[in-house]
PQR file of N, CA, C, O and H, with PARSE charges and radii, in Angstrom:
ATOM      1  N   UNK A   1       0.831  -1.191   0.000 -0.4000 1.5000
ATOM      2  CA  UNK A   1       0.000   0.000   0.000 -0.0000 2.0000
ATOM      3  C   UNK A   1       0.876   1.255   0.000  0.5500 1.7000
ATOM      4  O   UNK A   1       0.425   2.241  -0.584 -0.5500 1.4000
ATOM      5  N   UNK A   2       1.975   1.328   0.538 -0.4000 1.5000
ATOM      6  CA  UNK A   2       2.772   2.421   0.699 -0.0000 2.0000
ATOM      7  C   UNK A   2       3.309   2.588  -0.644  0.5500 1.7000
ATOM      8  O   UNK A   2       3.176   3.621  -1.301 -0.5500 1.4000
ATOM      9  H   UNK A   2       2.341   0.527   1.012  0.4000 1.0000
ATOM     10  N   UNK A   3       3.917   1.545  -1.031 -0.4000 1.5000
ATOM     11  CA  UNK A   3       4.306   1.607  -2.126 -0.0000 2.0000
ATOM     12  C   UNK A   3       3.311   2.227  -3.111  0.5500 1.7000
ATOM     13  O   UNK A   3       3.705   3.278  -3.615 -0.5500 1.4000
ATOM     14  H   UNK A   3       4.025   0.707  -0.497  0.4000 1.0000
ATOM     15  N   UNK A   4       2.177   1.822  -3.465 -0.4000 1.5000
ATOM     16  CA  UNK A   4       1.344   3.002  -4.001 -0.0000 2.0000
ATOM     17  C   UNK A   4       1.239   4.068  -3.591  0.5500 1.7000
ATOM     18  O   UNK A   4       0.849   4.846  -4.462 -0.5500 1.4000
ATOM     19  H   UNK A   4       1.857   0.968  -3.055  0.4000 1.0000
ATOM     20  N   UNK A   5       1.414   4.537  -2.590 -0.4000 1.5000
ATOM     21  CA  UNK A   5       1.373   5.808  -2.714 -0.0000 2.0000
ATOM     22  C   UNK A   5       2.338   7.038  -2.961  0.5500 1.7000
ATOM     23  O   UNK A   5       2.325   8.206  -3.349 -0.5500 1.4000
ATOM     24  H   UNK A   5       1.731   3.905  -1.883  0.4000 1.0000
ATOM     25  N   UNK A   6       3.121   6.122  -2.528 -0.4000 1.5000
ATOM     26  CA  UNK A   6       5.037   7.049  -3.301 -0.0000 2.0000
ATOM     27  C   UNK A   6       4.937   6.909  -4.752  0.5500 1.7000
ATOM     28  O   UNK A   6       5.756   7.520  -5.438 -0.5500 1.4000
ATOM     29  H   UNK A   6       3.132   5.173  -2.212  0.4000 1.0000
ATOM     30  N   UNK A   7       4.327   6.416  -5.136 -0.4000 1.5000
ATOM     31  CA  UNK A   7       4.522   5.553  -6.895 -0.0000 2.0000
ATOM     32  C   UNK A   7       3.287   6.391  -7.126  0.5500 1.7000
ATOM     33  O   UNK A   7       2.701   5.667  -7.930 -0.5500 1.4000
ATOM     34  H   UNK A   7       3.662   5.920  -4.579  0.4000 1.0000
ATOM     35  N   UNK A   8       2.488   7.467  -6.944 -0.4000 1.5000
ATOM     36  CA  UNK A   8       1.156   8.388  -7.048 -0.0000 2.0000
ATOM     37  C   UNK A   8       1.462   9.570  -6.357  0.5500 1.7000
ATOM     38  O   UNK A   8       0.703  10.452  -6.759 -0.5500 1.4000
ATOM     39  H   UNK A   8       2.964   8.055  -6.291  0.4000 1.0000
ATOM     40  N   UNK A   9       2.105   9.916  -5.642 -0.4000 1.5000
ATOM     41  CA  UNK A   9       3.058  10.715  -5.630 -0.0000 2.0000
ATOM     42  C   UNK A   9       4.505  11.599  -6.431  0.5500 1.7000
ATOM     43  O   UNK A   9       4.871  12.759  -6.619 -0.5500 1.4000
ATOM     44  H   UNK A   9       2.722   9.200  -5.315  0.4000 1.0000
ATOM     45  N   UNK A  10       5.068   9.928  -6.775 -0.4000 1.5000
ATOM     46  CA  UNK A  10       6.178  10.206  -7.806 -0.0000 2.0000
ATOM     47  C   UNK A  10       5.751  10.912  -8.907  0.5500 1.7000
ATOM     48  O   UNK A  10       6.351  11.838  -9.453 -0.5500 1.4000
ATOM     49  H   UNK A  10       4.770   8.985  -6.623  0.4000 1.0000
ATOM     50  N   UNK A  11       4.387  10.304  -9.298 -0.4000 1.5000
ATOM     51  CA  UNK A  11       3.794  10.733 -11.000 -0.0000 2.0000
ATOM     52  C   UNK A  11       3.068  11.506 -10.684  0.5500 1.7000
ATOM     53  O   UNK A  11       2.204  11.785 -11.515 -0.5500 1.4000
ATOM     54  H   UNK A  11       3.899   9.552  -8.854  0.4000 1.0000
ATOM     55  N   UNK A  12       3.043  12.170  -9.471 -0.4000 1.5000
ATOM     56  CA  UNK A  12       2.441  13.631  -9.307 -0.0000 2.0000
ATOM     57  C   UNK A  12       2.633  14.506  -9.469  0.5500 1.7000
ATOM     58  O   UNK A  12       1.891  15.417  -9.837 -0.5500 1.4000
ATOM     59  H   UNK A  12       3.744  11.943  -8.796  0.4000 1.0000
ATOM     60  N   UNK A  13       4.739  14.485  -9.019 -0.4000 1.5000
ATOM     61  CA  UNK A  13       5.586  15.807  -9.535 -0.0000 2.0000
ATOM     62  C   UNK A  13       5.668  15.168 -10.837  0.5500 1.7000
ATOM     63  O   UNK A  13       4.765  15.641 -11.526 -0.5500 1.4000
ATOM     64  H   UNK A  13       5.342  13.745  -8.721  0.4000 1.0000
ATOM     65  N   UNK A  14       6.337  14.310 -11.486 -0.4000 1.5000
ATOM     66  CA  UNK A  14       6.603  14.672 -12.967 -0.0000 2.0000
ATOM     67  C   UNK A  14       5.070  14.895 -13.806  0.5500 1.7000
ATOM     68  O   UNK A  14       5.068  15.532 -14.859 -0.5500 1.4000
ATOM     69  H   UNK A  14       7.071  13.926 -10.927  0.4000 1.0000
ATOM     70  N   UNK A  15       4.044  14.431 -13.357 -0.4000 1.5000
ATOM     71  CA  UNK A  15       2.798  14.894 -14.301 -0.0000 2.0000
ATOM     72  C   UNK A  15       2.585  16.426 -14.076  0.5500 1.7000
ATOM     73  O   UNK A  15       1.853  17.051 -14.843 -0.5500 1.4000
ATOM     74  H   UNK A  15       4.045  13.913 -12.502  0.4000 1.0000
ATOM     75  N   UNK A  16       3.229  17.047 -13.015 -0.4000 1.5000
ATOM     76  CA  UNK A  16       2.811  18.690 -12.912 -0.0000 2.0000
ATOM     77  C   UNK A  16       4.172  19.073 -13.806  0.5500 1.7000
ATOM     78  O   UNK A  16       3.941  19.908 -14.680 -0.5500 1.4000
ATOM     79  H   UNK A  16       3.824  16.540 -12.391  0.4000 1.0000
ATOM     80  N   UNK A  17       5.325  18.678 -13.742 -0.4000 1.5000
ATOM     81  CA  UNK A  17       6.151  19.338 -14.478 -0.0000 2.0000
ATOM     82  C   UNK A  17       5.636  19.166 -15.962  0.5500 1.7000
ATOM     83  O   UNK A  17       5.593  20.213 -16.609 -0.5500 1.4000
ATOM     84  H   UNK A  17       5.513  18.000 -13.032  0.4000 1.0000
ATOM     85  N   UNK A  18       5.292  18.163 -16.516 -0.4000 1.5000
ATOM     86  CA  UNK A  18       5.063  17.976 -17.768 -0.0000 2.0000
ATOM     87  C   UNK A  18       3.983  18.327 -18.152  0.5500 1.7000
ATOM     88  O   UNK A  18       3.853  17.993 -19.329 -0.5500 1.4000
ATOM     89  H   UNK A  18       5.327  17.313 -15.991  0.4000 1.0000
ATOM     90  N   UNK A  19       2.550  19.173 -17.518 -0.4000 1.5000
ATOM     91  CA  UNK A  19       1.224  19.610 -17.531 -0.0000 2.0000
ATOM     92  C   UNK A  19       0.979  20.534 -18.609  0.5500 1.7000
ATOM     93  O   UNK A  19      -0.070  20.611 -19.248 -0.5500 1.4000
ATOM     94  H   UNK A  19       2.655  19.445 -16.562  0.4000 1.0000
ATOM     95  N   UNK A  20       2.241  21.381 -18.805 -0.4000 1.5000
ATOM     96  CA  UNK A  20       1.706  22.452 -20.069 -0.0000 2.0000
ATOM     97  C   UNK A  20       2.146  21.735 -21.499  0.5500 1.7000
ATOM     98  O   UNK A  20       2.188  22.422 -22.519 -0.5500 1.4000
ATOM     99  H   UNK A  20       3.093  21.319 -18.286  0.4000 1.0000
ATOM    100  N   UNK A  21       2.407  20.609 -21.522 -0.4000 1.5000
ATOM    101  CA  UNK A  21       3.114  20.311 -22.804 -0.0000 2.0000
ATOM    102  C   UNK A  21       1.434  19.357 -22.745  0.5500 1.7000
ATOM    103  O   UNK A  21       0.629  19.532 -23.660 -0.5500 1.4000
ATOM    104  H   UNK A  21       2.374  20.051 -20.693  0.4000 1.0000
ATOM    105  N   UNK A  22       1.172  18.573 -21.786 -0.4000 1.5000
ATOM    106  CA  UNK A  22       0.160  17.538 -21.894 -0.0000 2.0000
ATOM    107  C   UNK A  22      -1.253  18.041 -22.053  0.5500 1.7000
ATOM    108  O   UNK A  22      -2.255  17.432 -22.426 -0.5500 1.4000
ATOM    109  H   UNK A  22       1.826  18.431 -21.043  0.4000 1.0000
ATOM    110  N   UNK A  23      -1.056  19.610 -21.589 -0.4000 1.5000
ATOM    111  CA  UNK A  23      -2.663  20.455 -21.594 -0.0000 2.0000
ATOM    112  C   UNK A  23      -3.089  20.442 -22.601  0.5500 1.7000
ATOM    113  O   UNK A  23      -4.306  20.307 -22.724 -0.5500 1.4000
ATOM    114  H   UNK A  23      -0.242  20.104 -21.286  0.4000 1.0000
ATOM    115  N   UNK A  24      -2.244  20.579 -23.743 -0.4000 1.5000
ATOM    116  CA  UNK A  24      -2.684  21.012 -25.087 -0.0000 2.0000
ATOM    117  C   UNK A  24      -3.495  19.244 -25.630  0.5500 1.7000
ATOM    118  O   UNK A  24      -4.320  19.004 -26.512 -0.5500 1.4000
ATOM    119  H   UNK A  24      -1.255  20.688 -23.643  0.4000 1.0000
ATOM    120  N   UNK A  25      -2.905  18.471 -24.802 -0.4000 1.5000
ATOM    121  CA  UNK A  25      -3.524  16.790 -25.393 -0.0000 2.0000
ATOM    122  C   UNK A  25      -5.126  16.918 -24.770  0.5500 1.7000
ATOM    123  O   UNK A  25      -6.056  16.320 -25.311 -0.5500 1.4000
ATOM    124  H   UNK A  25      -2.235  18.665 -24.087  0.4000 1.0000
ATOM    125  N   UNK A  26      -5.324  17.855 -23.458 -0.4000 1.5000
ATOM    126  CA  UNK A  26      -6.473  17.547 -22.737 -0.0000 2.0000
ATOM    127  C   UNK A  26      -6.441  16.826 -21.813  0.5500 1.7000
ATOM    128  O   UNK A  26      -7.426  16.376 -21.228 -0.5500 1.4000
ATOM    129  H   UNK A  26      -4.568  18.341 -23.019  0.4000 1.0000
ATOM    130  N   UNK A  27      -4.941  16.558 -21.480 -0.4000 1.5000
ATOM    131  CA  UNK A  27      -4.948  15.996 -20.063 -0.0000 2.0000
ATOM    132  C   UNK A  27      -4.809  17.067 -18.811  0.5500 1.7000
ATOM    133  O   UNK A  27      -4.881  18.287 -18.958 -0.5500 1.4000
ATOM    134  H   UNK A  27      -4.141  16.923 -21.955  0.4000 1.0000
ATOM    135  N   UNK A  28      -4.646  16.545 -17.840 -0.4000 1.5000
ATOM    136  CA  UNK A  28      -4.593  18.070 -16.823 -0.0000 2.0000
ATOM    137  C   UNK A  28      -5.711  19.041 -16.716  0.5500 1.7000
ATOM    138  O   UNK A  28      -5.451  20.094 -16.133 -0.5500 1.4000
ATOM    139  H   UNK A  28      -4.588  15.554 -17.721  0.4000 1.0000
ATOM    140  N   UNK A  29      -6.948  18.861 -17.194 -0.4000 1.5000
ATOM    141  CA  UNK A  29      -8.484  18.912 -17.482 -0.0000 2.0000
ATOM    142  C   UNK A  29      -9.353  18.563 -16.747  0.5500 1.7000
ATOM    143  O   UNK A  29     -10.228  19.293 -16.279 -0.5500 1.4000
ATOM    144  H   UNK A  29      -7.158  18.005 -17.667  0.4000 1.0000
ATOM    145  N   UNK A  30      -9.160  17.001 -16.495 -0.4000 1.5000
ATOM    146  CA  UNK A  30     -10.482  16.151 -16.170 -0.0000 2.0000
ATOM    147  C   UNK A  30     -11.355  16.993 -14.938  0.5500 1.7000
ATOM    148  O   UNK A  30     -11.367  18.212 -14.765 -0.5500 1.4000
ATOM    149  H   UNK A  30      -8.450  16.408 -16.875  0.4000 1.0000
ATOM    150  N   UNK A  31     -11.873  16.237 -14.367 -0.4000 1.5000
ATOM    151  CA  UNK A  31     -12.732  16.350 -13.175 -0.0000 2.0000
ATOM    152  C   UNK A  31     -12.464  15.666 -12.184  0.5500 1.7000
ATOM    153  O   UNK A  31     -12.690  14.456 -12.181 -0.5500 1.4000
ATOM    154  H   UNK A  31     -11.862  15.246 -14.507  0.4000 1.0000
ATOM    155  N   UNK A  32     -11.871  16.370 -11.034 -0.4000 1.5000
ATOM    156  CA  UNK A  32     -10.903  15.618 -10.030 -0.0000 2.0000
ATOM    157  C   UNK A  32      -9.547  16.716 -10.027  0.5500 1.7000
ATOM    158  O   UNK A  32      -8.846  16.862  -9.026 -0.5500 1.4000
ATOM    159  H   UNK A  32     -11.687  17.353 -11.036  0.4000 1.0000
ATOM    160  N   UNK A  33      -9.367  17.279 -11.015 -0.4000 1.5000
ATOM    161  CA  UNK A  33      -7.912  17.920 -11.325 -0.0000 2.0000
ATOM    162  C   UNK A  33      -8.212  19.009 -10.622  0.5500 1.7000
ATOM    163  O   UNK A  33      -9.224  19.594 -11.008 -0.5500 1.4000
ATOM    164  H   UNK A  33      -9.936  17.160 -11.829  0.4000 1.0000
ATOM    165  N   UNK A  34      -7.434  19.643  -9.358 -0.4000 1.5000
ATOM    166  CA  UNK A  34      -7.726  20.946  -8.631 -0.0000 2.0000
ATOM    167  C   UNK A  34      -6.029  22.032  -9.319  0.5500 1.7000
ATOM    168  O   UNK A  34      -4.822  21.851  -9.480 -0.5500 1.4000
ATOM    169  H   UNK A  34      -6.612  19.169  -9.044  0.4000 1.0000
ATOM    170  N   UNK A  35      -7.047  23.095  -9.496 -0.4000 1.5000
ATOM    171  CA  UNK A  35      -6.092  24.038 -10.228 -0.0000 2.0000
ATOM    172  C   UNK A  35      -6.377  25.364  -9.173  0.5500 1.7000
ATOM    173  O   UNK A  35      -7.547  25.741  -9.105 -0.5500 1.4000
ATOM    174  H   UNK A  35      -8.027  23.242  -9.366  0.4000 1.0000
ATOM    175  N   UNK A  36      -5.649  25.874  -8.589 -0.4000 1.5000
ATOM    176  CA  UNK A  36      -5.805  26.808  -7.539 -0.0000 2.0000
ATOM    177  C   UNK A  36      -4.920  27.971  -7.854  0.5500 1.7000
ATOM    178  O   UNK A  36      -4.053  27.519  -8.602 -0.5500 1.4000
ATOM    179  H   UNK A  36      -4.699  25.568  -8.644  0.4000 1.0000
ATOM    180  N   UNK A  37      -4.724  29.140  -7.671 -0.4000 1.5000
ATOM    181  CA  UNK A  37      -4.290  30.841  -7.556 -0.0000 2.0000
ATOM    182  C   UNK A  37      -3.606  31.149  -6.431  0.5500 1.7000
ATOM    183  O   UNK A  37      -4.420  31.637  -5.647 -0.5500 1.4000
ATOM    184  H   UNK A  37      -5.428  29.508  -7.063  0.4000 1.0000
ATOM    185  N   UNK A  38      -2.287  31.106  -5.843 -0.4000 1.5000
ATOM    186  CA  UNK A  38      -2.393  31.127  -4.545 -0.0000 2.0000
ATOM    187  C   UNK A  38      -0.667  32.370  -5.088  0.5500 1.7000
ATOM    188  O   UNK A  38       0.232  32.068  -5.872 -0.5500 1.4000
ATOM    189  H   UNK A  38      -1.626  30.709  -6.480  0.4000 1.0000
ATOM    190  N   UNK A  39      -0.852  33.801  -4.203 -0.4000 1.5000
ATOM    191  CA  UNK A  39       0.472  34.754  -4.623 -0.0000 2.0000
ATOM    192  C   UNK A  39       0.902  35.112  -5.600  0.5500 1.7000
ATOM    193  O   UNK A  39       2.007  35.545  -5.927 -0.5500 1.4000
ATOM    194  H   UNK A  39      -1.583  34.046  -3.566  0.4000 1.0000
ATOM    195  N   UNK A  40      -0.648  34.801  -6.468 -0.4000 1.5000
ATOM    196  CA  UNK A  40      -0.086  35.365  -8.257 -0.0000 2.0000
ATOM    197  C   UNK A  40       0.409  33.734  -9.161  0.5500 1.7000
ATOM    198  O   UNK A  40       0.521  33.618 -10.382 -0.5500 1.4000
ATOM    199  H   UNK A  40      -1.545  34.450  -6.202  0.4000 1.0000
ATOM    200  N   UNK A  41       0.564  32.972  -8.433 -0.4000 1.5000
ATOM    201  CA  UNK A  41       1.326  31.965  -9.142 -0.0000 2.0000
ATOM    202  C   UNK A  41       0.087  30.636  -9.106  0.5500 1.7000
ATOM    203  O   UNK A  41      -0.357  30.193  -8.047 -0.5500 1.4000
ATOM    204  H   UNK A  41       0.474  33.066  -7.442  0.4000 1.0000
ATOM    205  N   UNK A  42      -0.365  30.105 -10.573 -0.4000 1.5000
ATOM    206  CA  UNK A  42      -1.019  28.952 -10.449 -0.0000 2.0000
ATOM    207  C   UNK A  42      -0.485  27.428 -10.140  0.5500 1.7000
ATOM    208  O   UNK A  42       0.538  26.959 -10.639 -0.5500 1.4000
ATOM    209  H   UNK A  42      -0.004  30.465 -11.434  0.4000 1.0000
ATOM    210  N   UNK A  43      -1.271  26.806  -9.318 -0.4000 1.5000
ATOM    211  CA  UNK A  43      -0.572  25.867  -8.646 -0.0000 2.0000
ATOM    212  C   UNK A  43      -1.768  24.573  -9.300  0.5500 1.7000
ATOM    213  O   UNK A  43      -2.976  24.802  -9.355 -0.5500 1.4000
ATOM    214  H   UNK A  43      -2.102  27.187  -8.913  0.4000 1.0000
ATOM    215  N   UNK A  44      -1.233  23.433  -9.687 -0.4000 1.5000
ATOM    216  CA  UNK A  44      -2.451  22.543 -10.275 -0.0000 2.0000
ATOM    217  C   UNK A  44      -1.788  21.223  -9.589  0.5500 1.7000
ATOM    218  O   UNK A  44      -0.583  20.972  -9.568 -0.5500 1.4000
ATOM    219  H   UNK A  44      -0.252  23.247  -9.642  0.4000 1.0000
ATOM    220  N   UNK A  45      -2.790  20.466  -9.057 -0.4000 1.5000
ATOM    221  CA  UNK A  45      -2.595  18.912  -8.518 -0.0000 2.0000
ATOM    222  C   UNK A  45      -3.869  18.356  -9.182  0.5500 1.7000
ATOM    223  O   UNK A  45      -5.050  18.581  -8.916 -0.5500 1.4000
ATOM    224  H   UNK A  45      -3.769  20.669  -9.074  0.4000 1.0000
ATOM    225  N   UNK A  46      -3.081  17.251 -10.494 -0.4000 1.5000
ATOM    226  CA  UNK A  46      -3.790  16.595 -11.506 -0.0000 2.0000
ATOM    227  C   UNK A  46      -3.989  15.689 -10.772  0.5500 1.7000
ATOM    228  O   UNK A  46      -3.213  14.789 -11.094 -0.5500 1.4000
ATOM    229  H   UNK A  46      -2.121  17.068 -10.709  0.4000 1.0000
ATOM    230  N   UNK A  47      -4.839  15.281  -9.622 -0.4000 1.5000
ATOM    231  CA  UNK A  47      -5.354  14.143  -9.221 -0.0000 2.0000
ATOM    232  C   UNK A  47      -5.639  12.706 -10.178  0.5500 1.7000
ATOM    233  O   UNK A  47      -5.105  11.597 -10.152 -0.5500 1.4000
ATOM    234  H   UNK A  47      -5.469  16.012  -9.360  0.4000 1.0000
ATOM    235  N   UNK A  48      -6.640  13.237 -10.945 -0.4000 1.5000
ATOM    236  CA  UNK A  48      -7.197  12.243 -11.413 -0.0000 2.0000
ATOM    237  C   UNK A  48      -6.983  12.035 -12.973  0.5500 1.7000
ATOM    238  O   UNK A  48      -7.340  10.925 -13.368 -0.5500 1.4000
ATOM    239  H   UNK A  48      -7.074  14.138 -10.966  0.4000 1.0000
ATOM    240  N   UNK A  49      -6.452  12.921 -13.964 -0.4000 1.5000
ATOM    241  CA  UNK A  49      -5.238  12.628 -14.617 -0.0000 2.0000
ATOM    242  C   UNK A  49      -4.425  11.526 -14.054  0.5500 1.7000
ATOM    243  O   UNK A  49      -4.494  10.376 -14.486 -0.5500 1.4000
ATOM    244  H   UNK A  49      -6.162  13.822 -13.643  0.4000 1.0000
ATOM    245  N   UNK A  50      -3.563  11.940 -12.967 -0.4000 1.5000
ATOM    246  CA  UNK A  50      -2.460  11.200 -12.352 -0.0000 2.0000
ATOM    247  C   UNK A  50      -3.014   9.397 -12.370  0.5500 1.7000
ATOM    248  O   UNK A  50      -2.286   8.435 -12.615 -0.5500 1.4000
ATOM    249  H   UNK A  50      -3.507  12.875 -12.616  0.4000 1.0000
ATOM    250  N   UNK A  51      -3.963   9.375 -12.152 -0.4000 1.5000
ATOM    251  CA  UNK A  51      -5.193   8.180 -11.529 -0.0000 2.0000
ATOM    252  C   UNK A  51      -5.030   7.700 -13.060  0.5500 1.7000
ATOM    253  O   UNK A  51      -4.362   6.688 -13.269 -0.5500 1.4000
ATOM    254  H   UNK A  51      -4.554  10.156 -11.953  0.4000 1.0000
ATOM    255  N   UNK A  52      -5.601   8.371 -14.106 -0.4000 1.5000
ATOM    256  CA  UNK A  52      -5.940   7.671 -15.460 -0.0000 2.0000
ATOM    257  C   UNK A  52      -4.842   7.106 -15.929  0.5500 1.7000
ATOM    258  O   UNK A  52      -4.738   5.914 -16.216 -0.5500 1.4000
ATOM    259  H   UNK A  52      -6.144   9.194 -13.937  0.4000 1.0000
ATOM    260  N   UNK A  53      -3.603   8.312 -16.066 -0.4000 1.5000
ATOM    261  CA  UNK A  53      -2.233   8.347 -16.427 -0.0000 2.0000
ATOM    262  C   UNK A  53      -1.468   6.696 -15.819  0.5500 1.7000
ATOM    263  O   UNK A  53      -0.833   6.026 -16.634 -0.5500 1.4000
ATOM    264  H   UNK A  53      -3.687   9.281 -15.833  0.4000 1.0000
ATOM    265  N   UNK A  54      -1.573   6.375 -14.869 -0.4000 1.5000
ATOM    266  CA  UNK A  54      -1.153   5.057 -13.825 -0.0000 2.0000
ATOM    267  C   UNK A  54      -1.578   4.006 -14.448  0.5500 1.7000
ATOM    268  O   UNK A  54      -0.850   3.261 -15.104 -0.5500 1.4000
ATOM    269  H   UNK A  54      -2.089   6.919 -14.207  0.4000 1.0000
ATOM    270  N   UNK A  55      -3.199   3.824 -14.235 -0.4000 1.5000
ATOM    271  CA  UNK A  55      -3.803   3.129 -14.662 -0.0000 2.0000
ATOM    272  C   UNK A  55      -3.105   2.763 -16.280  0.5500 1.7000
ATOM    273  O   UNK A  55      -2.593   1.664 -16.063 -0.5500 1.4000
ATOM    274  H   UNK A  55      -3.790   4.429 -13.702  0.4000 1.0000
ATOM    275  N   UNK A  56      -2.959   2.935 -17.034 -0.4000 1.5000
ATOM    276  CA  UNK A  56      -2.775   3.397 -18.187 -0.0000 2.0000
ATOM    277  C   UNK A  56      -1.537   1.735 -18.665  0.5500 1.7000
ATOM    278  O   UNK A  56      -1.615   0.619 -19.178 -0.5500 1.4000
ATOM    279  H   UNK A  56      -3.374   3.827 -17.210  0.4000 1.0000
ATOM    280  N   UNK A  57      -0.235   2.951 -17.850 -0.4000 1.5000
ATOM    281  CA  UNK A  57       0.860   2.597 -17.261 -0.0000 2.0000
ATOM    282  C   UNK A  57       1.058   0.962 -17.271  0.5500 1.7000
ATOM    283  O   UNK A  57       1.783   0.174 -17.879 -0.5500 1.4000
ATOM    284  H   UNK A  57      -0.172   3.858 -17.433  0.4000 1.0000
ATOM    285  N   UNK A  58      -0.374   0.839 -15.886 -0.4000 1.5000
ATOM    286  CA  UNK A  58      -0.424  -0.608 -15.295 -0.0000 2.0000
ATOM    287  C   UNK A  58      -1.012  -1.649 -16.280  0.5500 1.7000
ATOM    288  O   UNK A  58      -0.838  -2.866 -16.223 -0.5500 1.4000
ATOM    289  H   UNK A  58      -0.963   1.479 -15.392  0.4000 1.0000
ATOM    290  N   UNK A  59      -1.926  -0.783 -17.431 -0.4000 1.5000
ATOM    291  CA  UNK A  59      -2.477  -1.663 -18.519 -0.0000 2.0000
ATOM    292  C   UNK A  59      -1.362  -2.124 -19.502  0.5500 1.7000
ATOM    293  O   UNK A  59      -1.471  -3.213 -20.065 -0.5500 1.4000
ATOM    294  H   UNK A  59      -2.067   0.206 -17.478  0.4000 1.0000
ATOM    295  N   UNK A  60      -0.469  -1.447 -19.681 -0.4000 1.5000
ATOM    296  CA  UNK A  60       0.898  -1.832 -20.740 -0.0000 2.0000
ATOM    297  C   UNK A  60       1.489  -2.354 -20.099  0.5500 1.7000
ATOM    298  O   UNK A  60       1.666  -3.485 -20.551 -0.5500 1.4000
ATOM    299  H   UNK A  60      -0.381  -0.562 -19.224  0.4000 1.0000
ATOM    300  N   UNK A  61       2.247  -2.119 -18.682 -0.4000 1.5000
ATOM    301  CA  UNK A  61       2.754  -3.186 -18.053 -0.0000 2.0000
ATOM    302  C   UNK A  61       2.336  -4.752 -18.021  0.5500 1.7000
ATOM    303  O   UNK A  61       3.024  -5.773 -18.033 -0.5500 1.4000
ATOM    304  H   UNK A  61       2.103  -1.200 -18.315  0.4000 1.0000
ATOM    305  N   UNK A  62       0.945  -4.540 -17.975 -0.4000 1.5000
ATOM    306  CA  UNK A  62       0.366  -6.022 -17.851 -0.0000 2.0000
ATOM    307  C   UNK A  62       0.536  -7.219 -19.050  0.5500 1.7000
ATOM    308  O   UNK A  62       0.735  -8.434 -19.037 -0.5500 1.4000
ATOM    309  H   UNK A  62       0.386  -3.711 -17.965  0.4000 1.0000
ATOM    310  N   UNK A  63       0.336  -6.145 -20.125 -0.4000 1.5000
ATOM    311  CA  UNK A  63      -0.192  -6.797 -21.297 -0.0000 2.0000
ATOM    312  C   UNK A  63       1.462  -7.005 -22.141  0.5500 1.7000
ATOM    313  O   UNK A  63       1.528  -7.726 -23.136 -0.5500 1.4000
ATOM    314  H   UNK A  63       0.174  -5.159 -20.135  0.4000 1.0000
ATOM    315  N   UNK A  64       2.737  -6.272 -21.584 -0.4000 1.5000
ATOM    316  CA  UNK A  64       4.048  -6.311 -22.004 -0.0000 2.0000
ATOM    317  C   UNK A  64       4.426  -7.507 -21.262  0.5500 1.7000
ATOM    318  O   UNK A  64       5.092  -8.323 -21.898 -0.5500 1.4000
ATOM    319  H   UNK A  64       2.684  -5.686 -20.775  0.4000 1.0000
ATOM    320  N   UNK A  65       4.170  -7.757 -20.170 -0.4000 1.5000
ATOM    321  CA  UNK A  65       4.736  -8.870 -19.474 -0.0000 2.0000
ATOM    322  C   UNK A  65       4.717 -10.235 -19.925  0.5500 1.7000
ATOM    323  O   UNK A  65       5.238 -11.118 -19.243 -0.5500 1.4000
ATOM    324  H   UNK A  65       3.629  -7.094 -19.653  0.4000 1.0000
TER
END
């Protein structure tokens, strides 16, 4: 269980670093994704992106194995 959550974590920072290149795909969008204003500077935690993005992941993993 821990291990999921460092591993949803991990793909939390690189899915926010990589968010403006992926926005334009329509990811970083969904419903679940909190995008907040906080000192002038926008701050976004792709929740559920992150969730699809994994999932995704775990479907090619499966089917590569």
């Amino acid at each position: 269980m821990i291990r999921w959550v460092v591993v949803i974590f991990i793909a939390l920072i690189v899915f926010s670093t990589l968010l403006p290149w992926l926005e334009k795909l329509g990811i970083g969008r969904l419903p679940g994704d909190l995008r907040f204003k906080l000192f002038g500077r926008v701050f976004s935690l792709p929740f559920a992106s992150t969730i699809l993005l994994s999932l995704a992941v775990l479907l090619i993993a499966r089917f590569l194995k």
